[in-house]
Structure formats: C-alpha cells, structure tokens
N, C-alpha and C positions, 0 to 999 in steps of 0.2 A: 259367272261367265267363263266360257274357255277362248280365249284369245289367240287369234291365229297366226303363226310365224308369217311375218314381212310378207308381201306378193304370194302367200299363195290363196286362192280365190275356193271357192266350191259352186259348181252349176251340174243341172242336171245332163246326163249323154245326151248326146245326138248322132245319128246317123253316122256323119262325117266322123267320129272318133271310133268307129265299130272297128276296126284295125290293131289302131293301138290301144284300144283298151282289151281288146283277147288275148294279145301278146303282152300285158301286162300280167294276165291272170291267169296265162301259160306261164311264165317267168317269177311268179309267186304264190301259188297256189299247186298244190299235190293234185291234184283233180284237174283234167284237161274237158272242159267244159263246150258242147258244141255250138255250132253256131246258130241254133235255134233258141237257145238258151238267152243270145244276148239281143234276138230279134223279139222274142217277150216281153225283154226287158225294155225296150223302145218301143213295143205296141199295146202292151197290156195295162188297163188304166189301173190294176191292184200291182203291178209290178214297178219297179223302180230304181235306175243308178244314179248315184251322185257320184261327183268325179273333185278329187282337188286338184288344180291347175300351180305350174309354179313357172311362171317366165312361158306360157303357152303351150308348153311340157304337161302332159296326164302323168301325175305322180302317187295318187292314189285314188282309191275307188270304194264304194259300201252299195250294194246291192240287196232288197227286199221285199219281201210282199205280205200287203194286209189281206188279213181275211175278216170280213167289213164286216160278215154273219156272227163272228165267233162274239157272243156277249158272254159268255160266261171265264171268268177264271178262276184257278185252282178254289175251295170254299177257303182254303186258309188262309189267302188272300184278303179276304173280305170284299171284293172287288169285284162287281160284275159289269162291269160298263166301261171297262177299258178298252181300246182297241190293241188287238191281238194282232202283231207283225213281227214275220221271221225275216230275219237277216240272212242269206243266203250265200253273199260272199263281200271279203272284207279285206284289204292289200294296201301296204303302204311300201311303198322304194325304201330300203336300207337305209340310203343316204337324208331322209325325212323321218326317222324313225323318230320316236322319245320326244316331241313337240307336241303330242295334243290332239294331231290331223286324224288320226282312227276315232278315239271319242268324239269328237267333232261330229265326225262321221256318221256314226251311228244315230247321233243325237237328230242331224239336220234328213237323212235319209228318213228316221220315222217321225218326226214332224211333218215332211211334204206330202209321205205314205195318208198320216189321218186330215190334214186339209182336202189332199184331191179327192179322199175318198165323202169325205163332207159335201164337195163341191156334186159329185157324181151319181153318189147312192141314193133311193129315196128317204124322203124324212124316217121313215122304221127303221131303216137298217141304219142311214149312218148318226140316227142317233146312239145307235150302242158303240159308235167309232167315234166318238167325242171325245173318251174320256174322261178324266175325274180332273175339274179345275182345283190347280191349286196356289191361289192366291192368283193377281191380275198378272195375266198373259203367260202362263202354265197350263198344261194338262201331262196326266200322267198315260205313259202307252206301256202295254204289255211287250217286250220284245225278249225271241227265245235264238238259239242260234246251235247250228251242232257243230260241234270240236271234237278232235283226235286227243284221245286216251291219255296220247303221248303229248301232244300239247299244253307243256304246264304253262308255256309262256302265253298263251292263248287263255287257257283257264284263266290265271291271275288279272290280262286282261280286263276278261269279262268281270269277273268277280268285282273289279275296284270301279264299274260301273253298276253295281250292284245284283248282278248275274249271277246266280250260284246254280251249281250244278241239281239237276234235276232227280229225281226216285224213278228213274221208268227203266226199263228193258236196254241192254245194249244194241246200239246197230252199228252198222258198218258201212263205209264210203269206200269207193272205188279207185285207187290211186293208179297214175301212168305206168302202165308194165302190168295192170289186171290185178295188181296186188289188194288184198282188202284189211282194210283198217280199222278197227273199235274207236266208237264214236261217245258223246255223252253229248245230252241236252242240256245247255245252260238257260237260264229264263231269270227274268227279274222285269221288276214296273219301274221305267225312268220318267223321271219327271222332267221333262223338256219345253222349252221356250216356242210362244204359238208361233205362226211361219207369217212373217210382217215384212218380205222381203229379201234382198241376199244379205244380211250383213254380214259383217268378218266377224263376228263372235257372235257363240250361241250358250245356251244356257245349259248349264249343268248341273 
C-alpha cells in the first residue's frame, strides 16, 4: 500500500477547478497546454484528471487516457488483455515532492481510467480493459507516458514504478518559446488496486 501524507485527499477535476488546475500545469510543466485540452479532460469518458487536494489547495494532478480497443501488448509481454492507458500529464508542487503523491497518482488515475471504461464500453471491448487479476482485488494495466531526453529525474521516476524506457523512434514535444525537445516512451504493466471507493491509500 502507498500511504498518503496527513490531509491530502485525491478526487477527480471538476469544472470549478479548470482555473487552477491550468495555472498549475502552466507553473510545472514545459508544454503550455490549451484550453481544449483540459475541456476533454472533463468531457471525454476515455479521458481523465485526478487532482491531490491538501487543506482545499490543488497540489497535484495525473491526467490520462484508455484506449479500451487496444488488446494487444508488446508479444514479449506475454500479455494481451491488459488495458492500454497513456498518462498524459503528471505535476506535483515542490513543496509536496518525495511523499508518494505522483505514484499514488498514477496508480489511482489508471484504476478509475479501467473501471469507467468497464462501466461504459460494451461487453467486447471492455472485456480487453479488464486486465489480468492478480490475486483478490488487483488487476494489472498497461500504462506508457512520454518524457524529455533530459529528464533523468522523470525517467528514474517512471522506472521505480516499473516503466522502462521503450525501443521506438524519437519524438519531440513542443516547449514555451516553439522550442523542440527529444522525447522517449516509457511503458510498463502496474499492477494496481481495484477502484472500491476514495480511500487514502492505494496499492502499489
């Protein structure tokens, strides 16, 4: 289990936080994201923000989207029935760093991604977004995420949630000023705790 520092909570956006949650992700994030971006993310049932709250403060944030269709992962996996969700963006305040709150993160974002998409899809599709149970109240999800070249601190991240960096092509993201940055795909299967409500600790 990953145990969550005193007061702070995790719920999904809403409307009323669409403010401060862009000026958060202006204020930590390379990439100025527009505002249709975060409007998907509050109307599109494959898209999805979780927020950590700390004292009614948005202190951090994990944003991503299942693709319900995708059954297949890599063969060397072994794995075809995992649900396939990219993390899209990912922010914690300085002052909340080193506690937990991004793994968390990650973890409680693609849990909600494969329940709504269970709730949503029909029986074909979101039986390939089930995932692989493993052991009572597990399933495992595919999630990939792209990171800056330069980001070792982001790799290491990923990686000690079992994310390793990917074999495919480099691409490049768009930073403030037009500037462009070399990018890498991280990917890995986490095994995360089924979605049984808000609790303060999720499984890792």
């Amino acid at each position: 289990m990953i145990p969550l520092p005193s007061g702070v909570r995790f719920r999904v956006m809403k409307a009323s936080d669409l403010s401060e949650v862009r000026a958060l992700h202006a204020s930590l994030l390379p990439v100025q994201y527009p505002l249709t971006f975060f409007i998907q993310l509050l109307l599109q049932p494959r898209y999805l923000c979780v927020l950590a709250t700390h004292e009614d403060s948005v202190i951090a944030f994990a944003s991503a989207a299942i693709d319900a269709s995708h059954g297949s992962v890599q063969p060397e996996r072994g794995n075809n029935s995992a649900a396939h969700i990219t993390l899209l963006t990912l922010g914690v305040q300085p002052t909340h760093r080193r506690q937990g709150i991004g793994r968390a993160l990650v973890h409680d974002v693609a849990r909600r991604l494969r329940a709504s998409s269970c709730r949503y899809e029909t029986q074909s599709v979101s039986r390939s977004a089930e995932g692989v149970r493993h052991g009572s109240g597990y399933s495992t999800i595919f999630v990939e995420a792209e990171v800056a070249h330069s980001n070792t601190a982001g790799q290491f991240f990923y990686s000690r949630l079992g994310m390793n960096v990917e074999p495919r092509p480099t691409c490049n993201i768009w930073r403030s000023g037009g500037l462009k940055t070399p990018t890498c795909i991280v990917a890995g299967l986490l095994c995360v705790i089924e979605l049984g409500g808000d609790e303060p600790t999720l499984g890792g």
